[in-house]
C-alpha positions in Angstrom: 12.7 8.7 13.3 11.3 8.9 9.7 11.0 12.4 8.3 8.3 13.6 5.7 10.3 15.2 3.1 9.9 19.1 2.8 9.2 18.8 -1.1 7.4 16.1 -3.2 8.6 15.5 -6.3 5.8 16.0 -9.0 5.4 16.1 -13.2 2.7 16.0 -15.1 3.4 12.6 -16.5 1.0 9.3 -16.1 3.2 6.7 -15.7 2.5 2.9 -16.1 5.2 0.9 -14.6 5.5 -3.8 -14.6 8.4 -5.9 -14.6 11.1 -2.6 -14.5 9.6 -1.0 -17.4 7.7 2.8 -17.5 5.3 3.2 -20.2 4.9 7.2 -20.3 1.3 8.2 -21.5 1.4 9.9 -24.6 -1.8 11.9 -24.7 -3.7 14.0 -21.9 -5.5 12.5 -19.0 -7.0 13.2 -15.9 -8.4 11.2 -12.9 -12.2 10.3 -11.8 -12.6 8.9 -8.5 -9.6 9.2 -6.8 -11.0 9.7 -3.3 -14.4 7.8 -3.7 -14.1 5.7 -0.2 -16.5 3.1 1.0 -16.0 1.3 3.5 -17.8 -2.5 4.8 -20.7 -1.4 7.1 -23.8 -1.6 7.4 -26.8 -0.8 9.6 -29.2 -3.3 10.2 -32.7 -2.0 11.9 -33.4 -3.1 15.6 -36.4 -5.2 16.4 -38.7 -3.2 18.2 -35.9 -0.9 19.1 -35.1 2.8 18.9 -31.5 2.9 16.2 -29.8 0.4 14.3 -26.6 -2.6 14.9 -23.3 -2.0 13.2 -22.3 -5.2 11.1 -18.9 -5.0 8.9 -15.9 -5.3 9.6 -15.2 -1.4 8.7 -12.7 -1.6 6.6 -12.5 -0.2 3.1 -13.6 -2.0 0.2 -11.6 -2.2 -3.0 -12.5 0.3 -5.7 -12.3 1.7 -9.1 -10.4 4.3 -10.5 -11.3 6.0 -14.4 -8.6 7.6 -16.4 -9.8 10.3 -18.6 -7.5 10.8 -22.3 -8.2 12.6 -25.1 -6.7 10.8 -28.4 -5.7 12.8 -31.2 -3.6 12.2 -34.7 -3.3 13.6 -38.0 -4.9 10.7 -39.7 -7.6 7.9 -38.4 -5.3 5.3 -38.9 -3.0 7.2 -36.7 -5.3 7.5 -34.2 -6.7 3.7 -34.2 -2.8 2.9 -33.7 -2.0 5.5 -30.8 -5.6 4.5 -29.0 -4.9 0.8 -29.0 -1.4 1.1 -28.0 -2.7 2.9 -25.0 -5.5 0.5 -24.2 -3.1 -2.5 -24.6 -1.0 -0.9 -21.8 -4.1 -0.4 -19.4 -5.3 -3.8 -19.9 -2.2 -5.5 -18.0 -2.5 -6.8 -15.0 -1.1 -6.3 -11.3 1.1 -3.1 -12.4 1.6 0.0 -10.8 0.4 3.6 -11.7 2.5 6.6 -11.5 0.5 10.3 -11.4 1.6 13.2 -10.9 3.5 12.4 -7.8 6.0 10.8 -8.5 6.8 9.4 -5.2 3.6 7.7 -4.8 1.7 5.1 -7.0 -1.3 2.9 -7.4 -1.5 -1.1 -7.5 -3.8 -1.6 -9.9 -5.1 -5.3 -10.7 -6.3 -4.9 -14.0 -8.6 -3.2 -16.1 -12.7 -3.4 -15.8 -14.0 -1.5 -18.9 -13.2 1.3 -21.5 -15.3 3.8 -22.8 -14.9 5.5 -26.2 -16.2 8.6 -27.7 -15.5 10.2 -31.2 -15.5 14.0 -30.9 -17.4 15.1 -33.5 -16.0 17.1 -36.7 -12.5 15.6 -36.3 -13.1 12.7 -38.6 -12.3 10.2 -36.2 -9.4 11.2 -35.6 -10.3 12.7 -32.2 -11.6 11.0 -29.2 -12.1 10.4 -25.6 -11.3 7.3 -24.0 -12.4 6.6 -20.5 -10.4 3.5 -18.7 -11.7 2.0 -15.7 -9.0 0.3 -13.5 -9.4 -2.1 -10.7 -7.8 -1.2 -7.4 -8.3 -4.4 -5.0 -6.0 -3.0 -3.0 -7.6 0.4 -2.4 -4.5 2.9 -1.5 -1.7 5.1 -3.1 1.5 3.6 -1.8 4.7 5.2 -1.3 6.9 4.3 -4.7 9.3 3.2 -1.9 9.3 1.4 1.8 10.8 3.2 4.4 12.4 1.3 8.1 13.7 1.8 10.6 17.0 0.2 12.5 17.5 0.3 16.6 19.6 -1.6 18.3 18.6 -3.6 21.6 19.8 -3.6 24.9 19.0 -6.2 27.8 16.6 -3.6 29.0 13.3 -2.3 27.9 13.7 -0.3 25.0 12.0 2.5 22.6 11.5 2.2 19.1 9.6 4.9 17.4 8.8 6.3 14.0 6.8 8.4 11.8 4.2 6.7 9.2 3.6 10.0 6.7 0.7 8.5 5.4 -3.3 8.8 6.0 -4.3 5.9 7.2 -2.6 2.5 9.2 0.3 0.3 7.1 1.4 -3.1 8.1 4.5 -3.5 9.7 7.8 -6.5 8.8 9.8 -6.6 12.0 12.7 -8.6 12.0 14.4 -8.9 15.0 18.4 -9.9 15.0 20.0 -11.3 18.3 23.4 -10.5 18.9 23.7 -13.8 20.8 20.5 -15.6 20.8 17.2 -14.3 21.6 14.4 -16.7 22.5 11.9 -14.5 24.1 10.6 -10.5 22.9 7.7 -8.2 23.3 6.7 -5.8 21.2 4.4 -3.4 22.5 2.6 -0.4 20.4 1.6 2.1 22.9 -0.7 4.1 20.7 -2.7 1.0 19.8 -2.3 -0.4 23.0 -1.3 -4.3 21.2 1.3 -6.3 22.1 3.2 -9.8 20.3 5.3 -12.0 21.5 8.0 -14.3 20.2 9.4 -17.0 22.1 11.7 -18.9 19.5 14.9 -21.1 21.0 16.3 -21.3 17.7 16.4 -17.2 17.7 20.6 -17.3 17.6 23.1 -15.4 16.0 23.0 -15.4 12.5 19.6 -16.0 12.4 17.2 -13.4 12.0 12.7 -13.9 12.3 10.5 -11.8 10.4 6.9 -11.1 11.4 5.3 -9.5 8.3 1.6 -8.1 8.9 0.2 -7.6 5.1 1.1 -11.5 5.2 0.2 -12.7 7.9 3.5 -14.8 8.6 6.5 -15.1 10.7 9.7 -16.6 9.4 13.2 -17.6 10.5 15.1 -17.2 7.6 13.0 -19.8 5.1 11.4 -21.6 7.8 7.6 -21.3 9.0 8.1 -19.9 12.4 4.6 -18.9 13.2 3.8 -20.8 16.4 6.7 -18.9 17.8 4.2 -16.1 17.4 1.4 -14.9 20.1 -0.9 -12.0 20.4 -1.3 -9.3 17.4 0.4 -8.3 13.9 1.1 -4.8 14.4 0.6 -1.6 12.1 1.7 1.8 12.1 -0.9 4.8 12.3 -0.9 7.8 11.1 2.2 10.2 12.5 4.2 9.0 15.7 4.0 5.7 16.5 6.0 4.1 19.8 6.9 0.9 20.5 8.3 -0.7 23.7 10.5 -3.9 23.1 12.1 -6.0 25.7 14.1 -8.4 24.4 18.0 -9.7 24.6 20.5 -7.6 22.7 20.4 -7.5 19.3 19.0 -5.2 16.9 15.2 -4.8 15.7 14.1 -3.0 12.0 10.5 -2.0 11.1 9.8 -1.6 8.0 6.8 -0.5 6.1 5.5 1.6 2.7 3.3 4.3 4.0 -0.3 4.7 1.9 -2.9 7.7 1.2 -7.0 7.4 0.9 -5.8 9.7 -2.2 
């Protein structure tokens, strides 16, 4: 099982982070909109009817995150060069976002818009900057996956482990027969859903990965998706269960937990 660690480590650094490299902001900044949620659904009004039908899927919709910073130098030149510098960082793409904890981050796509403001009696060589960032992929992720290792048995067998996040992650599962393993069920009690993979190729060393953000199941390189049948399974919030019944070998879940904030 998968702990939550006891202490988070935290600073009070914003952190922009692509390709290996950390750009550490140089100025301060806060955060706007960090747990504005909306999710896809929508009430449409019944015919001749008391109430309303549900349409939507009711999942959340990507969103947009603003990062505060107050820009000051000595000189305006100094300042033009520190506040472009800064922009020119936010305006990458696909990078991840580092703040204050230092264990969690944003993905952010790209950036929408700035916003720029002179404070007045400093000359321009004050301002506030407001930077509006893209999240298309609306959580805070873990800075690192987590998973979990079990080995199988003939027999039914338990798998369980602990998501510390708020809200469902996708699960990889890649299940590695000691022999050969052509047939398994995976079943998530607290969701109640099941999949099944019934792959004769399944044999010792190969190993099949069913990955939910993806949508796709692979042995080794190879497209092994009809092998698959019923759902791609996720991990809620706290304890999750799962009952596998396979042939020996070993199965490992992994996933990277997210927050609504």
């Amino acid at each position: 099982m998968i702990e939550i660690p006891q202490r988070e480590p935290t600073n009070d650094r914003l952190t922009i982070q692509k390709n290996g490299i950390s750009y550490f902001l140089p100025v301060p900044w806060g955060i706007d909109g960090a747990g504005d949620i909306e999710y896809r659904l929508k009430a449409e009004e019944r015919a001749f009817s008391h109430g309303a039908t549900v349409s939507g899927d009711k999942h959340i919709k990507s969103r947009n995150l603003d990062i505060k910073l107050h820009v000051k130098a000595e000189t305006a030149a100094e300042h033009d060069k520190l506040a472009n510098e800064i922009i020119g960082k936010f305006q990458q793409q696909d990078y991840m976002l580092v703040a204050g904890r230092l264990s969690r981050a944003y993905n952010v796509a790209g950036m929408m818009k700035t916003k720029h403001k002179f404070i007045k009696s400093f000359k321009q060589r004050f301002s506030e900057i407001t930077v509006t960032l893209l999240l298309a992929d609306p959580f805070r992720y873990a800075a690192q996956p987590a998973k979990t290792t079990v080995s199988l048995s003939d027999t039914a067998n338990a798998v369980q482990l602990y998501n510390p996040g708020s809200i469902d992650t996708p699960l990889a599962i890649t299940l590695r027969p000691a022999v050969s393993m052509n047939d398994a069920t995976i079943h998530h009690v607290e969701t109640g859903r099941s999949c099944r993979i019934r792959d004769s190729l399944l044999t010792n060393p190969a190993a099949l990965t069913a990955d939910t953000k993806e949508g796709t199941v692979r042995r080794g390189t190879f497209n092994a998706i009809n092998t698959f049948s019923g759902q791609f399974l996720t991990a809620l919030p706290g304890l999750n269960r799962y009952e596998v019944t396979s042939a020996a070998g070993e199965i490992e879940i992994a996933f990277t937990a997210r927050w609504l904030i």
